[in-house]
N, CA, C and O of each residue as an XYZ file, in Angstrom:
704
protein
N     -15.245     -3.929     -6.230
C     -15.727     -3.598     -4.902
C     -14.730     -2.659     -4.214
O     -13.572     -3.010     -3.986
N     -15.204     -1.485     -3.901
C     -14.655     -0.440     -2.947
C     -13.756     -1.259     -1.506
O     -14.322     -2.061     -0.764
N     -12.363     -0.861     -1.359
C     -12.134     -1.728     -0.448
C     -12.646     -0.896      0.783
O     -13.002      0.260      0.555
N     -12.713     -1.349      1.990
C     -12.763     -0.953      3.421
C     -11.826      0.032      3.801
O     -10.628     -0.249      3.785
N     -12.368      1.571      4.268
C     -10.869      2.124      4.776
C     -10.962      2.089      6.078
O     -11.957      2.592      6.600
N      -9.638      1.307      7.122
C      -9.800      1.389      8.498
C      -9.061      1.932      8.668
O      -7.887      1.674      8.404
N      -9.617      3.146      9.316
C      -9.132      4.405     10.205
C      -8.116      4.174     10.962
O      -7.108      4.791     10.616
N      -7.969      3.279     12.189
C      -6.720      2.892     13.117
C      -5.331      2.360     12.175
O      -4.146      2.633     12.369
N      -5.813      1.696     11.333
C      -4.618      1.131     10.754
C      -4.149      2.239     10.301
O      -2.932      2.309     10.468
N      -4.797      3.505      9.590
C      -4.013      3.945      8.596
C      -3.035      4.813      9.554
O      -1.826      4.807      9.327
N      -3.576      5.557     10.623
C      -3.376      6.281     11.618
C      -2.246      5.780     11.845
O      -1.274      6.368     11.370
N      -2.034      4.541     12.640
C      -0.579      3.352     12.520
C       0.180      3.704     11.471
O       1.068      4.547     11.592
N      -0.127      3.010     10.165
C       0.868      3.086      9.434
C       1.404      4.519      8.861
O       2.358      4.716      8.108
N       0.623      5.332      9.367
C       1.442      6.711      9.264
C       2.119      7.101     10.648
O       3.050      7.864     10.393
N       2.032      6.914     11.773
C       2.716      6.874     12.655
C       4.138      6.222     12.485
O       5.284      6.611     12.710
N       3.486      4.877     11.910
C       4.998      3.895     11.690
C       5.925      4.414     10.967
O       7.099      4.403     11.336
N       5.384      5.144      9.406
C       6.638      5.719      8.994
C       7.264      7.126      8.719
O       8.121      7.621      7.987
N       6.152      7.607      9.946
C       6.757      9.147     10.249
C       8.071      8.962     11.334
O       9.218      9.410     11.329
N       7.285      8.038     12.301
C       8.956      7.753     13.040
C       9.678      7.244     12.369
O      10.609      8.048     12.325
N       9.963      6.337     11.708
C      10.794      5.668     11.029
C      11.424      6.381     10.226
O      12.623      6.103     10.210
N      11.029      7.441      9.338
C      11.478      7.554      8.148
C      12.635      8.715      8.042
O      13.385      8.809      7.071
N      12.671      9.620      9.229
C      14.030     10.269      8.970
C      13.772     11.663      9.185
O      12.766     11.981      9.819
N      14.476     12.449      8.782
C      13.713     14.265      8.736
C      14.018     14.282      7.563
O      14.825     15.211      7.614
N      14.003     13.894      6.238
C      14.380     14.415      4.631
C      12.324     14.301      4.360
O      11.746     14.911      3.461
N      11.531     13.272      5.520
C      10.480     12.805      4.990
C       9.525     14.309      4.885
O       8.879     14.698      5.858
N       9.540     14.792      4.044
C       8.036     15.721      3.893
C       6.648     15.006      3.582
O       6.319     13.822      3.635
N       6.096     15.931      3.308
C       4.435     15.408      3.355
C       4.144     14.691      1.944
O       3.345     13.768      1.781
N       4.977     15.316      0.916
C       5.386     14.439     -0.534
C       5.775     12.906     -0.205
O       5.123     11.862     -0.243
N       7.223     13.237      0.162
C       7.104     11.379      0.565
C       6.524     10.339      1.192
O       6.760      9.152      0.966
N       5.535     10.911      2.223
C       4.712     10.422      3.267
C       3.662     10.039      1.860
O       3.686      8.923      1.340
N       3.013     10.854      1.505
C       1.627     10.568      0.234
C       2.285      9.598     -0.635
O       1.557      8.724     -1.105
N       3.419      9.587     -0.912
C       4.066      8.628     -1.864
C       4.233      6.933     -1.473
O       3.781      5.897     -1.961
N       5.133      7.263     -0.328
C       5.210      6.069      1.069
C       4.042      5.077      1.169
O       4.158      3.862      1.007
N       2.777      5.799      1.487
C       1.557      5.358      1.683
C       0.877      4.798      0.279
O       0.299      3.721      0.134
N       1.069      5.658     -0.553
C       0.303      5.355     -1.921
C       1.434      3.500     -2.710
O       1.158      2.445     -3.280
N       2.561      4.168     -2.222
C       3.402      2.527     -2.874
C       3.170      1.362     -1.881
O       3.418      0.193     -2.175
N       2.795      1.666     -0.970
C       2.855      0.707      0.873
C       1.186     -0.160      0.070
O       1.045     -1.347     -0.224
N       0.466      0.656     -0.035
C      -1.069      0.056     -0.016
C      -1.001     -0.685     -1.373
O      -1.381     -1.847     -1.516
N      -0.429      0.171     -2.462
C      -0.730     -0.760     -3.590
C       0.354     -2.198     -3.875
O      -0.009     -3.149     -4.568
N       1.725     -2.118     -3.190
C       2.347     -3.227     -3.099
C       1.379     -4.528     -2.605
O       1.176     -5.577     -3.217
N       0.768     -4.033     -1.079
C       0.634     -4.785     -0.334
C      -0.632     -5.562     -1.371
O      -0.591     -6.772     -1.595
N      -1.752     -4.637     -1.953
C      -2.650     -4.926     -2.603
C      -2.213     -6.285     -3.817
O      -2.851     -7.291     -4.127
N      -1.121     -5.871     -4.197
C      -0.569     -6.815     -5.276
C      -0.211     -8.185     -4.471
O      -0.371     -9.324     -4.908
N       0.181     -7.912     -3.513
C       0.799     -9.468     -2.541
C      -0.243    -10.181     -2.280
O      -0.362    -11.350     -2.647
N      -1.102     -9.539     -1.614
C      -2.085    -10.127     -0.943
C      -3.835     -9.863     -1.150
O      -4.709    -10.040     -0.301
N      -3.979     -9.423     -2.457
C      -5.138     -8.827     -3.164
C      -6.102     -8.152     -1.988
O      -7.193     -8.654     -1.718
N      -5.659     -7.110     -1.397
C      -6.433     -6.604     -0.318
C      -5.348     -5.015      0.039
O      -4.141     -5.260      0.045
N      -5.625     -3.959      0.232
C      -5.050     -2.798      0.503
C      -4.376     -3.207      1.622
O      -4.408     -4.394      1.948
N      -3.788     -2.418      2.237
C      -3.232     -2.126      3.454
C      -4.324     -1.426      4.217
O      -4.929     -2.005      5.119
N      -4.592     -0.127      3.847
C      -5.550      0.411      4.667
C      -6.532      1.044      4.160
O      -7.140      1.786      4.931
N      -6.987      0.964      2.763
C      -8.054      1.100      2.661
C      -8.465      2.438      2.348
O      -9.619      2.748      2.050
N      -7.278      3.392      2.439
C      -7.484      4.730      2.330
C      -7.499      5.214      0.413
O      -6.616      4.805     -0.341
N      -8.470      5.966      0.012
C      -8.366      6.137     -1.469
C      -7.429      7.039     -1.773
O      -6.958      7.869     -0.996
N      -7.208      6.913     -2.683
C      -5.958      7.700     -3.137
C      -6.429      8.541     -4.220
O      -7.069      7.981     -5.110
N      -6.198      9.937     -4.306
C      -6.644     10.363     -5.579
C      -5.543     11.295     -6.204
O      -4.513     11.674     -5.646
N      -5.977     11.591     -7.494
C      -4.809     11.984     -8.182
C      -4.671     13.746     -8.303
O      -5.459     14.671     -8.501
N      -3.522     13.636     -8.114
C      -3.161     15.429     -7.641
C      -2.094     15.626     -8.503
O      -1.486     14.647     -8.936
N      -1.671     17.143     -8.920
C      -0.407     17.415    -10.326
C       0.472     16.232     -9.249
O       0.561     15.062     -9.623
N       0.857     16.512     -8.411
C       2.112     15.980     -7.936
C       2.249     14.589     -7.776
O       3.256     14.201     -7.183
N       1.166     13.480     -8.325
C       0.894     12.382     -8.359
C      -0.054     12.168     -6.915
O      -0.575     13.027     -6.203
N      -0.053     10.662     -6.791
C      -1.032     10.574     -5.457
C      -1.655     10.740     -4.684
O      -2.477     11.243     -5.451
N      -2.179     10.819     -3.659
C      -2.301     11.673     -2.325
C      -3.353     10.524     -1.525
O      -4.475     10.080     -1.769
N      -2.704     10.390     -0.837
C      -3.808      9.386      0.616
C      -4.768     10.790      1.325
O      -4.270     11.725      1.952
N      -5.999     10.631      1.061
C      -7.167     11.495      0.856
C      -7.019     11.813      2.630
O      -6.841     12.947      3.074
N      -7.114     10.781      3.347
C      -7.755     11.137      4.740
C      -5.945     11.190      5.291
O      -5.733     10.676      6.390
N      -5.060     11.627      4.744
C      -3.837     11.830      5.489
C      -3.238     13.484      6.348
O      -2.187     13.611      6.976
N      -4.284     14.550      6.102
C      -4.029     15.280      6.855
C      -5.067     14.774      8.399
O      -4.618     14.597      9.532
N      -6.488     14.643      7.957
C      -6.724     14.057      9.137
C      -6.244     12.913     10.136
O      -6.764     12.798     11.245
N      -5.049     11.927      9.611
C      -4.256     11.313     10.476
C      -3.439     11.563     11.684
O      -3.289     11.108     12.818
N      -2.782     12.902     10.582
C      -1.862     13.564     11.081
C      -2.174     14.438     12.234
O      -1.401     14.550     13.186
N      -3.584     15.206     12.130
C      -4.107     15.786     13.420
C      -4.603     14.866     14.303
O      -4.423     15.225     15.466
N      -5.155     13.823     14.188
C      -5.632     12.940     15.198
C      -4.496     12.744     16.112
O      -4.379     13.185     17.255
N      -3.619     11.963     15.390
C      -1.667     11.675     15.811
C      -1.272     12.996     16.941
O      -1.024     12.981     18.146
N      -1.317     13.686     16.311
C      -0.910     14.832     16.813
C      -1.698     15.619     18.427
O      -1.174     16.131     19.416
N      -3.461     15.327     17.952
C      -3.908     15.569     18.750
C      -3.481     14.545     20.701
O      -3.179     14.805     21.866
N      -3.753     13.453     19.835
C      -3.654     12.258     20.670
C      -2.243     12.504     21.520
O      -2.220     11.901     22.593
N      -1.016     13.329     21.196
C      -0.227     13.240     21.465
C       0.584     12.513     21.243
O       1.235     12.226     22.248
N       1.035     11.813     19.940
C       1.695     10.749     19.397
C       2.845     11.029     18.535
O       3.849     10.367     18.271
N       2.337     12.464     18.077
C       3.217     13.453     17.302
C       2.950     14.792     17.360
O       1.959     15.404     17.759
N       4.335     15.266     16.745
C       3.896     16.942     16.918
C       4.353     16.981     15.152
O       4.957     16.070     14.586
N       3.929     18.162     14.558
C       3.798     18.421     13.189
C       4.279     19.760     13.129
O       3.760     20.794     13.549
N       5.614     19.522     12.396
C       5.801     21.537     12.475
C       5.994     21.560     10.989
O       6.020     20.602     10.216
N       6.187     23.457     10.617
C       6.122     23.726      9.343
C       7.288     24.405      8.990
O       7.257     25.621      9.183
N       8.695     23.752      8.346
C       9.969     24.811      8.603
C       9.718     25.272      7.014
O       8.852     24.982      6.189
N      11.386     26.484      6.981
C      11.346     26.657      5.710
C      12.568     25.765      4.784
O      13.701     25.453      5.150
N      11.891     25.497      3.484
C      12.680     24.616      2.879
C      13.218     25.386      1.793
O      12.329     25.742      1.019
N      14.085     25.670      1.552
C      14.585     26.834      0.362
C      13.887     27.470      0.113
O      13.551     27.271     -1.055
N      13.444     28.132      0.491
C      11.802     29.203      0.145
C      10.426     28.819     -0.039
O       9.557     29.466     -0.623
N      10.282     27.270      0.734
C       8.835     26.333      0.977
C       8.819     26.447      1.779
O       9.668     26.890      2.553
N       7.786     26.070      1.927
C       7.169     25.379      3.420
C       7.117     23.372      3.399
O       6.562     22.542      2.679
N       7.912     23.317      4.458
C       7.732     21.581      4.463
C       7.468     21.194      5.656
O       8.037     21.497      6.705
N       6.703     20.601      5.497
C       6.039     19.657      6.811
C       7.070     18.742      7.393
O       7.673     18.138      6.506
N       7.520     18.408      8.785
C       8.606     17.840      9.157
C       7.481     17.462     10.292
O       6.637     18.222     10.766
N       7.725     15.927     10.630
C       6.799     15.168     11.445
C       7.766     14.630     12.583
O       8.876     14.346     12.134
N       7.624     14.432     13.876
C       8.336     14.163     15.071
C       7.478     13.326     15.735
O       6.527     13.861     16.305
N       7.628     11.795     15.808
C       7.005     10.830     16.462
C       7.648     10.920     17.645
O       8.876     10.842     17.673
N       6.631     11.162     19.212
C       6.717     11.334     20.373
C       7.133     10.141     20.977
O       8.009      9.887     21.803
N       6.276      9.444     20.356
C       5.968      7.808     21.563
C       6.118      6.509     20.235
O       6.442      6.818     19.088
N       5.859      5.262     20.601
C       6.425      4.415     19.585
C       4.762      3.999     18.986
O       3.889      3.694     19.798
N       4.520      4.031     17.674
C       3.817      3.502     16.891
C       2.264      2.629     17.730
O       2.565      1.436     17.761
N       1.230      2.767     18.187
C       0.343      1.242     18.397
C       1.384      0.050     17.603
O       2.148      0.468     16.733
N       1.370     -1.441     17.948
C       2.186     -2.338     17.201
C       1.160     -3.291     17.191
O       1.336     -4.252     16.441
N      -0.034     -3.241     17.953
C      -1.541     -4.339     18.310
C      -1.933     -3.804     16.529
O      -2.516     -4.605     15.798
N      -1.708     -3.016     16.233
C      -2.590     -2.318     14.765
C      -1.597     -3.037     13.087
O      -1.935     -3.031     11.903
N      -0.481     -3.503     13.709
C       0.659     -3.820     12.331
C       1.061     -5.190     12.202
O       1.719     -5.479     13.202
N       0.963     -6.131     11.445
C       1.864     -7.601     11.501
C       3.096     -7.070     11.031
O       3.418     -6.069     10.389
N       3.828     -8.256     11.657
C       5.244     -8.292     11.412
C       5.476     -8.224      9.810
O       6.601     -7.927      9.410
N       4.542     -8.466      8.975
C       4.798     -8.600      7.655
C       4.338     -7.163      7.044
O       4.792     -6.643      6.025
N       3.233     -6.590      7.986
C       3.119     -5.108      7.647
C       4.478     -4.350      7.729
O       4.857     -3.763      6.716
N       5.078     -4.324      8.616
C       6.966     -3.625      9.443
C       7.206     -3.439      8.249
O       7.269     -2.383      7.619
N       7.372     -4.719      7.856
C       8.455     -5.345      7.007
C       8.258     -4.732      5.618
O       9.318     -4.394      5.090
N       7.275     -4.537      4.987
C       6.600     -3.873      3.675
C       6.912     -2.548      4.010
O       7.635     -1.836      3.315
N       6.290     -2.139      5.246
C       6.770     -0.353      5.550
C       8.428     -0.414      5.633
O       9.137      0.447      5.113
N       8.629     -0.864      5.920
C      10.467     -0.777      6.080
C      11.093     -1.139      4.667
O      12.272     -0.870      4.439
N      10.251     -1.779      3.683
C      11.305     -1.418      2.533
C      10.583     -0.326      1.545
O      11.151      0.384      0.715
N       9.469     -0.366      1.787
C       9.004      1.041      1.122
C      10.131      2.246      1.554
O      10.820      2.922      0.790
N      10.091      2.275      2.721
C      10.642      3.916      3.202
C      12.040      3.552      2.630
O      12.372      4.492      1.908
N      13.010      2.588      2.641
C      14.043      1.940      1.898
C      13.802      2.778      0.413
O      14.348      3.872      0.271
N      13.236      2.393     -0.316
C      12.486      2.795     -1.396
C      13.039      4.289     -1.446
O      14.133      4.732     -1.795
N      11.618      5.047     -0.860
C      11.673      6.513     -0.990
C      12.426      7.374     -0.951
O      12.510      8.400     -1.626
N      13.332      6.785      0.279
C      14.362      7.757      0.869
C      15.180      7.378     -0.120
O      16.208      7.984      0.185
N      15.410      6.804     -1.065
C      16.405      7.026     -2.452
C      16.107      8.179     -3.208
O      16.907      8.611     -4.038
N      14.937      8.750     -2.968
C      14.528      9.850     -4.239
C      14.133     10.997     -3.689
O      13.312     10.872     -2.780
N      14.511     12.217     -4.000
C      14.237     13.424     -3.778
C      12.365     13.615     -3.590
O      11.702     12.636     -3.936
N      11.851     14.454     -3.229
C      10.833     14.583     -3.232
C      10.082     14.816     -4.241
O       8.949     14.337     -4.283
N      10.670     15.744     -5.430
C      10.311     15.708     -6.480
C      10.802     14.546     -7.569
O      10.641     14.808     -8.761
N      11.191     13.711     -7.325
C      11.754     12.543     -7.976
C      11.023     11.385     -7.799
O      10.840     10.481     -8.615
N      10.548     11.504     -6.464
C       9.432     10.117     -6.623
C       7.842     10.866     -6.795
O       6.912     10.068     -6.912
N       7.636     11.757     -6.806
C       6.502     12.619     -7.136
C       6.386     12.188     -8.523
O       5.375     11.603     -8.911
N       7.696     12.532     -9.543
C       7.612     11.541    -11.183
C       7.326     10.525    -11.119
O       6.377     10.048    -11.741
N       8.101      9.872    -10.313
C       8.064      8.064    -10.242
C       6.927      8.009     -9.612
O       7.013      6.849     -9.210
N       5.963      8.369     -9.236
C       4.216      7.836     -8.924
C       3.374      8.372    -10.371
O       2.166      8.206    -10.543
N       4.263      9.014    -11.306
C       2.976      9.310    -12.317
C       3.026      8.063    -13.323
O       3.208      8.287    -14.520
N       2.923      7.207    -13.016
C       2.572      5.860    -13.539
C       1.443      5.449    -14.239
O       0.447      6.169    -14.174
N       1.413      4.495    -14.851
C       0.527      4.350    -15.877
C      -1.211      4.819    -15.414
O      -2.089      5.402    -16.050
N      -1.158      4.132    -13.738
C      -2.473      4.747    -13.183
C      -2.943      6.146    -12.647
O      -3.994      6.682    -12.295
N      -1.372      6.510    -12.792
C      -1.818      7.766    -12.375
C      -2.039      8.883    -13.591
O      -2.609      9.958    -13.402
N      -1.448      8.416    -14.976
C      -1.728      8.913    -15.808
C      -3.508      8.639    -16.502
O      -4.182      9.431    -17.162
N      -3.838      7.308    -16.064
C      -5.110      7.088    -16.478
C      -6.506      8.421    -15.778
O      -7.466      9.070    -16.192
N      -6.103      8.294    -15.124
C      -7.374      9.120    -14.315
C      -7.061     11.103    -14.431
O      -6.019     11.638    -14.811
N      -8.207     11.723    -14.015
C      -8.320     13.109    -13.912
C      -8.146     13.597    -12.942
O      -8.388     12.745    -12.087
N      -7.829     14.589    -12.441
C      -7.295     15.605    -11.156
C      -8.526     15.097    -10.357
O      -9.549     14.829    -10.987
N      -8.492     14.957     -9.082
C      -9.475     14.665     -8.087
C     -10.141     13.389     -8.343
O     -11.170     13.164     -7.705
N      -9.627     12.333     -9.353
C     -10.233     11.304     -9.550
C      -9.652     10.423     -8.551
O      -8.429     10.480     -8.419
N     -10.458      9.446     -7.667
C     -10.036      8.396     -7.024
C      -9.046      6.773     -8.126
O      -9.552      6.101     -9.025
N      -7.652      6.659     -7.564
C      -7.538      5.638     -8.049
C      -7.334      4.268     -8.008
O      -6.191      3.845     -7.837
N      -8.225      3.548     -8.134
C      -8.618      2.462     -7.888
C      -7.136      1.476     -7.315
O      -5.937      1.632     -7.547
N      -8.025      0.249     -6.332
C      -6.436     -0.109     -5.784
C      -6.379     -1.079     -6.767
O      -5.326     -1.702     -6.632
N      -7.296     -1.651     -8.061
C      -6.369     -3.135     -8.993
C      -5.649     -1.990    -10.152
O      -5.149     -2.574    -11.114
N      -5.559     -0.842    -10.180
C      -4.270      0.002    -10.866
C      -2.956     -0.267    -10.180
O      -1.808      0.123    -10.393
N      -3.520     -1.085     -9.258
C      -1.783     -1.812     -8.014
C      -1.154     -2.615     -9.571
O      -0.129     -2.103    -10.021
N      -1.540     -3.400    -10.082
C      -0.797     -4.453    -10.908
C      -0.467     -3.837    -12.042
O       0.178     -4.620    -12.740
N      -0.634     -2.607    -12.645
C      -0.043     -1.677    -13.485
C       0.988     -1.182    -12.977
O       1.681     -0.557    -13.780
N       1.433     -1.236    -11.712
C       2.944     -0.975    -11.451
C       4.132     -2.270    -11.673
O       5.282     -2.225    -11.237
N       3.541     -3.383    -12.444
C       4.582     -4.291    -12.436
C       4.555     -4.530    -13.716
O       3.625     -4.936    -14.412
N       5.888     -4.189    -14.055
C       6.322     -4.598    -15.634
C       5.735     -5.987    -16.367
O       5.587     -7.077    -15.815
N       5.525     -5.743    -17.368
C       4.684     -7.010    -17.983
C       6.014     -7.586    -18.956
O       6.821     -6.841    -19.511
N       6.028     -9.140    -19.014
C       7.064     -9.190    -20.201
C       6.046     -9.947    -21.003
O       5.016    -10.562    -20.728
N       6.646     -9.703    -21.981
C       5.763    -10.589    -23.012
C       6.510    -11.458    -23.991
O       7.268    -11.036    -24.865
N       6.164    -12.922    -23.709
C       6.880    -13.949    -24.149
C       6.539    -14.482    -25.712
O       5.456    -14.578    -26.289
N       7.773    -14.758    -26.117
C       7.296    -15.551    -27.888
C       5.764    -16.098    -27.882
O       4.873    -15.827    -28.686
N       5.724    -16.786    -26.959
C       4.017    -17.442    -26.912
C       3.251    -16.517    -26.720
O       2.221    -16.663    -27.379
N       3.267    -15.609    -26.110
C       2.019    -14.454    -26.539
C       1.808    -13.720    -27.264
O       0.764    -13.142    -27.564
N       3.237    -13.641    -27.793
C       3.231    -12.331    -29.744
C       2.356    -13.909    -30.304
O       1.213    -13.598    -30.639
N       2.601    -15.401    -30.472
C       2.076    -16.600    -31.240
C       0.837    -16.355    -30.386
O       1.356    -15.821    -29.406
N      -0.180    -16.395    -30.189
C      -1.321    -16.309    -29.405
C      -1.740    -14.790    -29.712
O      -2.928    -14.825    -30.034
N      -1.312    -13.605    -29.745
C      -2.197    -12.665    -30.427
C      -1.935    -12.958    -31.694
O      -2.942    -13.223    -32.350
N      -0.721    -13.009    -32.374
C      -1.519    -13.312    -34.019
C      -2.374    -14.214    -34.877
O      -2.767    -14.128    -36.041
N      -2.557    -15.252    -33.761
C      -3.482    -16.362    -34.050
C      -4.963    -15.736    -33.449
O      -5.960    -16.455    -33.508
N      -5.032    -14.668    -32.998
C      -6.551    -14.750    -32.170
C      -7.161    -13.997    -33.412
O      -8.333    -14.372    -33.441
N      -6.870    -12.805    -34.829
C      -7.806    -12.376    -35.925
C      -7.976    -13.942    -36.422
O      -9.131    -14.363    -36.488
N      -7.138    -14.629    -36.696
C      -7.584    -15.681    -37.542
C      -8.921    -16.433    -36.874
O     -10.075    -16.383    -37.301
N      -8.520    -17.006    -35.930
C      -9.502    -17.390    -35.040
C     -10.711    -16.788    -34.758
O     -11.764    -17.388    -34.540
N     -10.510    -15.319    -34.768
C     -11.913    -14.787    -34.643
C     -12.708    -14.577    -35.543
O     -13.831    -14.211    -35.197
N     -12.388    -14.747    -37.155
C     -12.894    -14.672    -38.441
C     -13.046    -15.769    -38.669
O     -13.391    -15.839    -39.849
N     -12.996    -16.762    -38.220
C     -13.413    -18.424    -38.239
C     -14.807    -18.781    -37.929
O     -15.157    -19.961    -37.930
């Protein structure tokens, strides 16, 4: 089942960690931010964060309705959005005006956005752009939406003596 995307929340939680997150944050880490924020949360609590689809772009991820956030934000007067130059790019640099809606976030939402951006801001922009091409993001095609239970393909699987004993018992068993 397609989850729900609610518009206010996402609007929020991009507000939340455009202020929060620093001036290193470009529009790369923001798509990244958002894309690890929803599928964590999805894994905790089998439900997105916000509902927004994510589809797959060369650069990994992308939260689909995140330029329209950003103009709403912006429009609303919540942020301003400028375009400097970054060694011969263009990077989006985001300036939160006023503080976040907080009626739109639980304290346990903060708390997930605050170690995500923890997270990101460890990695260059092109460094966590790699680190999102993950097993789900390798599954799917350019412009393909990717599903939020590809959330539990971001967590290492171990596999214990009892399950190497349990697949080599399942041909026998199944030729029985």
């Amino acid at each position: 089942m397609k989850p729900e995307f609610d518009r206010e929340k996402f609007k929020a939680v991009v507000h939340y960690l455009c202020r929060h997150a620093g001036d290193d944050f470009g529009r790369v880490k923001l798509h990244k931010a958002l894309y690890f924020a929803d599928m964590l949360h999805f894994i905790d609590k089998n439900e997105p964060l916000t509902g927004v689809d994510y589809v797959k772009q060369q650069f990994g991820p992308t939260a689909r309705h995140l330029k329209w956030a950003l103009d709403e934000l912006a429009r609303d007067g919540a942020m301003r959005v400028a375009q400097e130059n970054y060694f011969g790019l263009p990077k989006y640099v985001f300036h939160s005006v006023r503080e976040p809606a907080s009626n739109r976030l639980s304290d346990d939402d903060r708390t997930l956005l605050d170690e995500v951006l923890k997270f990101v801001r460890n990695f260059s922009a092109t460094a966590i752009s790699e680190l999102s091409h993950n097993e789900a993001w390798l599954a799917f095609g350019i412009g393909d939406v990717i599903p939020y239970e590809t959330a539990y393909w971001l967590v290492p699987v171990e596999i214990t003596d009892e399950d190497v004993e349990w697949a080599k018992a399942q041909p026998i068993a199944l030729a029985s």
